[in-house]
Every structure is written in structure tokens, then in C-alpha cells.
N, CA, C and O atoms as a GROMACS GRO file, in nm:
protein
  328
    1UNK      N    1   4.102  11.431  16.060
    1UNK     CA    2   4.021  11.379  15.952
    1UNK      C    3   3.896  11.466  15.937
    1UNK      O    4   3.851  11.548  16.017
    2UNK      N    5   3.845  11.424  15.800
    2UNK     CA    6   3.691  11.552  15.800
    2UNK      C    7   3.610  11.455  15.756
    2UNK      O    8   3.657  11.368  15.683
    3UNK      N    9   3.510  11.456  15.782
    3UNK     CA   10   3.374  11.399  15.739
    3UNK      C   11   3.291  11.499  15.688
    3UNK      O   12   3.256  11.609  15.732
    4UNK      N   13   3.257  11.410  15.547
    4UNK     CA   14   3.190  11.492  15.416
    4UNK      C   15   3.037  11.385  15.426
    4UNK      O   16   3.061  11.267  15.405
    5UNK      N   17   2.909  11.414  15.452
    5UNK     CA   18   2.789  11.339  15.476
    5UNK      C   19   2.721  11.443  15.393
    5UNK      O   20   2.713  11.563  15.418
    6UNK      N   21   2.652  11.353  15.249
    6UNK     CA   22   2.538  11.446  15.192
    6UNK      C   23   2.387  11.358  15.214
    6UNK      O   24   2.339  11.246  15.200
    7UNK      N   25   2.350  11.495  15.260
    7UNK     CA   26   2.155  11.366  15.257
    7UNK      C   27   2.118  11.425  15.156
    7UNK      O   28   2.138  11.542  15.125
    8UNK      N   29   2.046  11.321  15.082
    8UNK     CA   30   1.938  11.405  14.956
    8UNK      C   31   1.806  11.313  15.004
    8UNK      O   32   1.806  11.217  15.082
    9UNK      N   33   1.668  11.388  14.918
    9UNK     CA   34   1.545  11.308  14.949
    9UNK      C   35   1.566  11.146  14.894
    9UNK      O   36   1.647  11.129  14.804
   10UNK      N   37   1.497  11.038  14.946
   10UNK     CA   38   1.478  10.900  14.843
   10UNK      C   39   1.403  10.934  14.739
   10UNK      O   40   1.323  11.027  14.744
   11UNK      N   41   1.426  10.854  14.623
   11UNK     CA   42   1.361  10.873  14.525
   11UNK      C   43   1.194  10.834  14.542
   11UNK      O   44   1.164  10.729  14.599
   12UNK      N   45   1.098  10.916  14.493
   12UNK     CA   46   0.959  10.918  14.516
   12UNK      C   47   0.925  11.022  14.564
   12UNK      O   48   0.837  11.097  14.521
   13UNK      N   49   1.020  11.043  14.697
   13UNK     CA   50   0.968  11.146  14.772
   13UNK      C   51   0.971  11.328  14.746
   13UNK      O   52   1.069  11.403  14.744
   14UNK      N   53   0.855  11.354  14.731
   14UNK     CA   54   0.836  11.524  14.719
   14UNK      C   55   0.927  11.581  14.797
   14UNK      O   56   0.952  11.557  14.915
   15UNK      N   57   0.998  11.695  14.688
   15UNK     CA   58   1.079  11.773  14.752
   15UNK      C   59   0.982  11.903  14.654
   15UNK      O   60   0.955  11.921  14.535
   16UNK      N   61   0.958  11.968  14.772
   16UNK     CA   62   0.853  12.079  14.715
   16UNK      C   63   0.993  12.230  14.736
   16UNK      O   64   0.985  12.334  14.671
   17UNK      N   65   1.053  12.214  14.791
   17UNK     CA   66   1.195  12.299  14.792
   17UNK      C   67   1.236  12.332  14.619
   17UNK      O   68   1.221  12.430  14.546
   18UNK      N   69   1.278  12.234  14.606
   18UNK     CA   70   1.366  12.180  14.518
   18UNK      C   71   1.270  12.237  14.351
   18UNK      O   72   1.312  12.298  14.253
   19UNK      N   73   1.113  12.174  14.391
   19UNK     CA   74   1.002  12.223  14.269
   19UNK      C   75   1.061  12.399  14.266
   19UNK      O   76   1.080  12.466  14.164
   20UNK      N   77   1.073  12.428  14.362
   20UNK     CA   78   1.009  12.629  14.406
   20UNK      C   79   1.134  12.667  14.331
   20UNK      O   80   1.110  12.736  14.232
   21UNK      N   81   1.309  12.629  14.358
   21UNK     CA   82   1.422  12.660  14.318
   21UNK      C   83   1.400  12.635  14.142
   21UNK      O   84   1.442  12.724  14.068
   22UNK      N   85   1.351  12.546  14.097
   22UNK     CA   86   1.372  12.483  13.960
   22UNK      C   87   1.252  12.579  13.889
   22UNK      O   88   1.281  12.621  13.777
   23UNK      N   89   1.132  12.615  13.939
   23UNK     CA   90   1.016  12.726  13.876
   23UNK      C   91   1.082  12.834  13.838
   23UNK      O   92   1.077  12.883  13.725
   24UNK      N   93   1.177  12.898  13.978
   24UNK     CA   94   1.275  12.995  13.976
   24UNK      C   95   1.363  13.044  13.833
   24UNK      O   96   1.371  13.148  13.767
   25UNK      N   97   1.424  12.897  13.825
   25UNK     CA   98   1.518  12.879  13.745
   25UNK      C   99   1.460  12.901  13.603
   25UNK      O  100   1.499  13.000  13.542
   26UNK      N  101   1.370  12.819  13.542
   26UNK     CA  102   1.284  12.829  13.456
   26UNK      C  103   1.220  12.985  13.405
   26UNK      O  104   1.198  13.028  13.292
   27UNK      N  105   1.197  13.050  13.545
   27UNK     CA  106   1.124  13.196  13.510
   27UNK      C  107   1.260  13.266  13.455
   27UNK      O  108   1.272  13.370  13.390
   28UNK      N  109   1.340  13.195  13.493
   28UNK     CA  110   1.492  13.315  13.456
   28UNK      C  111   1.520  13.290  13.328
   28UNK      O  112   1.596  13.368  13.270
   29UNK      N  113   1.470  13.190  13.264
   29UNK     CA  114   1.515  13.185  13.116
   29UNK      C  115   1.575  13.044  13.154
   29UNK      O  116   1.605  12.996  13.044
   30UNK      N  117   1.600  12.977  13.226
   30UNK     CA  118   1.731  12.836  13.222
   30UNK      C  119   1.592  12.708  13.237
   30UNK      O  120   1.545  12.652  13.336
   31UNK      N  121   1.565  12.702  13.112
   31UNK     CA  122   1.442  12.548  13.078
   31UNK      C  123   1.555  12.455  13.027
   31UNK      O  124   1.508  12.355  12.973
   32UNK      N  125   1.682  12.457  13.027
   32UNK     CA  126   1.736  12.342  12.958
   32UNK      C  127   1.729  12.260  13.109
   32UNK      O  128   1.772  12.145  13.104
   33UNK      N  129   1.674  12.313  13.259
   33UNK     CA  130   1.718  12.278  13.367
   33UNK      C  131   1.570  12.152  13.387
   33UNK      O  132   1.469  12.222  13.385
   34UNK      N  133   1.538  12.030  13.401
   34UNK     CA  134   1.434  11.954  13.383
   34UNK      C  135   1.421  11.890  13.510
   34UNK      O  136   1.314  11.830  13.512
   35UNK      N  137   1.513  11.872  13.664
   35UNK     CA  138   1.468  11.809  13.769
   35UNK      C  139   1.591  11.899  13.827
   35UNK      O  140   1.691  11.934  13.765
   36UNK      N  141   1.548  11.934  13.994
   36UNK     CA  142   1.610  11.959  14.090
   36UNK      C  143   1.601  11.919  14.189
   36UNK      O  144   1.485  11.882  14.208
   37UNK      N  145   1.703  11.895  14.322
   37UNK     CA  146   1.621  11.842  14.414
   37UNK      C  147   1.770  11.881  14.505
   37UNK      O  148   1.890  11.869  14.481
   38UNK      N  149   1.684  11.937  14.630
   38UNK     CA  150   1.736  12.006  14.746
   38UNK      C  151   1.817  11.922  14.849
   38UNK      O  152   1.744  11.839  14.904
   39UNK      N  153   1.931  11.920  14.887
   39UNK     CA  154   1.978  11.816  14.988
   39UNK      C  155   2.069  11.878  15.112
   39UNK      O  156   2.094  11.999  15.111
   40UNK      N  157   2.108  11.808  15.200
   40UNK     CA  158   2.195  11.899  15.306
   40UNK      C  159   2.353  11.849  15.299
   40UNK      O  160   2.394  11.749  15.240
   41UNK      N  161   2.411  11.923  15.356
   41UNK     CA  162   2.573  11.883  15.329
   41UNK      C  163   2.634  11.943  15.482
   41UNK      O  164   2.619  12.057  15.526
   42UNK      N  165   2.702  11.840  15.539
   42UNK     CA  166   2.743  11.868  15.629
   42UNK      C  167   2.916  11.826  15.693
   42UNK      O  168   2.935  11.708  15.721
   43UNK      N  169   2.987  11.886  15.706
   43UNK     CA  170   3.120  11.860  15.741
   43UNK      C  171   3.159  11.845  15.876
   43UNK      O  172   3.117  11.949  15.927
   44UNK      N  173   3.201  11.796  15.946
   44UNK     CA  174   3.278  11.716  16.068
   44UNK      C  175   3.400  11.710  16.077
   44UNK      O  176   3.474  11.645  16.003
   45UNK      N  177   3.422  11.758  16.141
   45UNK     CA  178   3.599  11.767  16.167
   45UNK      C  179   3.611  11.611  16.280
   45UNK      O  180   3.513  11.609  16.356
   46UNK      N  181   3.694  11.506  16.299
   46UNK     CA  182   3.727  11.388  16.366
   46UNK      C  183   3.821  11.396  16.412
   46UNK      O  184   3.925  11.409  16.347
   47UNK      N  185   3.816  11.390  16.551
   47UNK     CA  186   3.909  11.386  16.671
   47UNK      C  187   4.019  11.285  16.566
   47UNK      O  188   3.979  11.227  16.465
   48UNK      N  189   4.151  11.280  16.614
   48UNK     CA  190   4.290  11.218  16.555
   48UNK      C  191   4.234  11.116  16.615
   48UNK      O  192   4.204  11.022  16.542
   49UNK      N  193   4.202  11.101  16.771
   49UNK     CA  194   4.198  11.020  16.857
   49UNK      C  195   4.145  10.878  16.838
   49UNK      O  196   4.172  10.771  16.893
   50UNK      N  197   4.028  10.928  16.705
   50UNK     CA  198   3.944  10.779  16.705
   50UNK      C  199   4.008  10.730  16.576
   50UNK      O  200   3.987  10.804  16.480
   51UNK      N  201   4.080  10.623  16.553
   51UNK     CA  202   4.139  10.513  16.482
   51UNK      C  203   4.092  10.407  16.444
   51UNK      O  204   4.140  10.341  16.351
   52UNK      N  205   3.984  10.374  16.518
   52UNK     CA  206   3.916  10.260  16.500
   52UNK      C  207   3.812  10.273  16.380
   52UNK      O  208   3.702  10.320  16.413
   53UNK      N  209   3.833  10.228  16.210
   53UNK     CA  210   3.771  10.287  16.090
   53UNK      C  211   3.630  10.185  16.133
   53UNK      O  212   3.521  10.228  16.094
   54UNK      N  213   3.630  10.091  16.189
   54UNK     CA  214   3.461  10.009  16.216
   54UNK      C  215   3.401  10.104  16.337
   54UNK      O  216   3.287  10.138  16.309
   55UNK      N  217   3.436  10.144  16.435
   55UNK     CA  218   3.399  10.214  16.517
   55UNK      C  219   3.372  10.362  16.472
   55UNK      O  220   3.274  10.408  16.531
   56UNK      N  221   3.412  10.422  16.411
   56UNK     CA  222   3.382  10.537  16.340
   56UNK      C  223   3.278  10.537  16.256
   56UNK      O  224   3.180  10.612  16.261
   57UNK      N  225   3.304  10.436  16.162
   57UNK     CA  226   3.172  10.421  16.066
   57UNK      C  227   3.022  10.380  16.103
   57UNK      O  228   2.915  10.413  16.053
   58UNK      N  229   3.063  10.274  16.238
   58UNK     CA  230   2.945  10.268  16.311
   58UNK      C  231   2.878  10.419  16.392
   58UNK      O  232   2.757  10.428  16.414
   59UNK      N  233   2.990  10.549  16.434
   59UNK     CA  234   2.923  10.648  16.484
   59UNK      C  235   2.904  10.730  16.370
   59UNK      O  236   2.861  10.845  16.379
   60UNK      N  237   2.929  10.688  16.284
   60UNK     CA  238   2.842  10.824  16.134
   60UNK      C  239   2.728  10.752  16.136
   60UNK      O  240   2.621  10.804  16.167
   61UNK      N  241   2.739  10.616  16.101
   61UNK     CA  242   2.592  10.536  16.118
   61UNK      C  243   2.496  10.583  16.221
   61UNK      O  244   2.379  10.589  16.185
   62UNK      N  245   2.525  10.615  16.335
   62UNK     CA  246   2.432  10.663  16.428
   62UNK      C  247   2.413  10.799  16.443
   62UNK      O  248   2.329  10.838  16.524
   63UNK      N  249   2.473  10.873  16.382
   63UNK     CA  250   2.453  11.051  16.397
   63UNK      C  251   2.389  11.057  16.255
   63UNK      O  252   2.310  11.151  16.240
   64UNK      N  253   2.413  10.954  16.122
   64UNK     CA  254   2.311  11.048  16.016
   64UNK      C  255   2.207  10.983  16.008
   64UNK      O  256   2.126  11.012  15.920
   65UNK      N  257   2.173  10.834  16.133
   65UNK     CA  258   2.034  10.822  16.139
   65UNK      C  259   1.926  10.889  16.212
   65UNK      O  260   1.805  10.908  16.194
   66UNK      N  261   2.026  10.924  16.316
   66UNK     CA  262   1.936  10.995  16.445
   66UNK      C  263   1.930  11.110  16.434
   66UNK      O  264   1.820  11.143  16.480
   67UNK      N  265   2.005  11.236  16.383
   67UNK     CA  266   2.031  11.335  16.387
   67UNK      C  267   2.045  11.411  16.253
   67UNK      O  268   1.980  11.513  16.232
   68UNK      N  269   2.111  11.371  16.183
   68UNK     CA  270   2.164  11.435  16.040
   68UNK      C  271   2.042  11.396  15.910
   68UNK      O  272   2.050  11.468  15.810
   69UNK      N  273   1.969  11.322  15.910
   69UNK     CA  274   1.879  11.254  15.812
   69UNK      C  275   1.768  11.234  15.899
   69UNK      O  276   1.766  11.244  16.022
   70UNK      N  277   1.648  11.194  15.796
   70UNK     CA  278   1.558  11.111  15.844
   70UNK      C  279   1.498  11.026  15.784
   70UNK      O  280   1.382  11.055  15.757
   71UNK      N  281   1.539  10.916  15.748
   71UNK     CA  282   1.513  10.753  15.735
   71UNK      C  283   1.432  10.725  15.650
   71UNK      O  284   1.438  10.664  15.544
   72UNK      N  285   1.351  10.777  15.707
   72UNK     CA  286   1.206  10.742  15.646
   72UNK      C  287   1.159  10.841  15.463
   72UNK      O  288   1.092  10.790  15.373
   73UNK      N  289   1.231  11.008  15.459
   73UNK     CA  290   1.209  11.061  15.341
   73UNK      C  291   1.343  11.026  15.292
   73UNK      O  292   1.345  11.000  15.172
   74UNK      N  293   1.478  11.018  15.367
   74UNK     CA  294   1.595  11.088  15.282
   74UNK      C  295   1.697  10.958  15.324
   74UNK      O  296   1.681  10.884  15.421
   75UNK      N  297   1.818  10.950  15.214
   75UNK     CA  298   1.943  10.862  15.214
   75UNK      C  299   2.010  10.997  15.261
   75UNK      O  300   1.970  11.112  15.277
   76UNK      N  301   2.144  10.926  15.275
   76UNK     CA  302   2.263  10.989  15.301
   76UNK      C  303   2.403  10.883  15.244
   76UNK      O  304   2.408  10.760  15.234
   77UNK      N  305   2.507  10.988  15.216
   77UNK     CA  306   2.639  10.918  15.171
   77UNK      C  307   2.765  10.981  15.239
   77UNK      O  308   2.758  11.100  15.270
   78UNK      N  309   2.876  10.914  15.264
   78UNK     CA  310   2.972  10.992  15.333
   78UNK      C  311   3.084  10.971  15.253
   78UNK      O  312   3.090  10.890  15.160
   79UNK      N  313   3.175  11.046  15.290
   79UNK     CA  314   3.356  11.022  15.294
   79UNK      C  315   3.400  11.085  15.348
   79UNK      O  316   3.373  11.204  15.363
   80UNK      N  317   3.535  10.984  15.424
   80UNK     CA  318   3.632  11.019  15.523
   80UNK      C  319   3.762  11.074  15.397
   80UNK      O  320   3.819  11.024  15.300
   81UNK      N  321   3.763  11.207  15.471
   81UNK     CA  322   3.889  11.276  15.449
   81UNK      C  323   3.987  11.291  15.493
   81UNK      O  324   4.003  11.387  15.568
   82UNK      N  325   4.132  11.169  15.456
   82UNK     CA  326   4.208  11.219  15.590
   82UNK      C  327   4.313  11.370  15.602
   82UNK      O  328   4.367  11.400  15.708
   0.00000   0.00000   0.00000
């Protein structure tokens, strides 16, 4: 199985990345472009081994709170690929 997890910022929160890419964009001639915003994408390959779909979802739950995200600026979303 593969695990597909995207974090982007919560809404409110400054993504000063995302401003610098979109100025970019703008200096190049592309103004039809009006919000950007920078996020991470990360893939996981899943042992065959783990079967258990509540037990799994509970360890994405704990790797994109602790590790992959951080809570407090950014969400995250997943899907299991089998």
C-alpha cells in the first residue's frame, strides 16, 4: 500500500514562501495568478503486514501530528493507495 499525506498552512496563517513564489510569478508576466500557498507532500510505502485499517489510520494520525505537520500553523490530508 502507499500513503499519499499533503500538509498545507491553516487558513490565516502566513505563508511568506508561497508570497516570494507568487511575486515571482507575477514579475514573469502570469497576474492572472491571485493566491499561492506552499505545502509538503509526502509518500509512504506500508508494510502488507499491517491490515488493521483503524490501527493504521490511528499511526498516520500520530506520524502527521508529531512528525510530518505542525498542529498549530498547518492541516494535513491523506489517502491510502492500495
Amino acid at each position: 500500500m502507499l500513503l499519499k499525506i499533503y500538509v498545507t498552512h491553516k487558513k490565516g496563517v502566513l505563508d511568506p514562501q508561497g508570497k516570494t513564489v507568487l511575486d515571482t510569478l507575477h514579475s514573469l508576466g502570469y497576474k492572472e495568478f491571485e493566491e499561492l500557498r506552499l505545502g509538503k507532500y509526502f509518500e509512504i510505502k506500508i508494510s502488507d503486514d499491517l491490515t488493521d485499517k483503524e490501527l493504521l489510520n490511528k499511526k498516520i494520525k500520530e506520524i502527521a501530528d508529531k512528525v510530518l505537520s505542525n498542529p498549530i500553523m498547518e492541516t494535513y490530508r491523506y489517502e491510502i493507495v492500495d
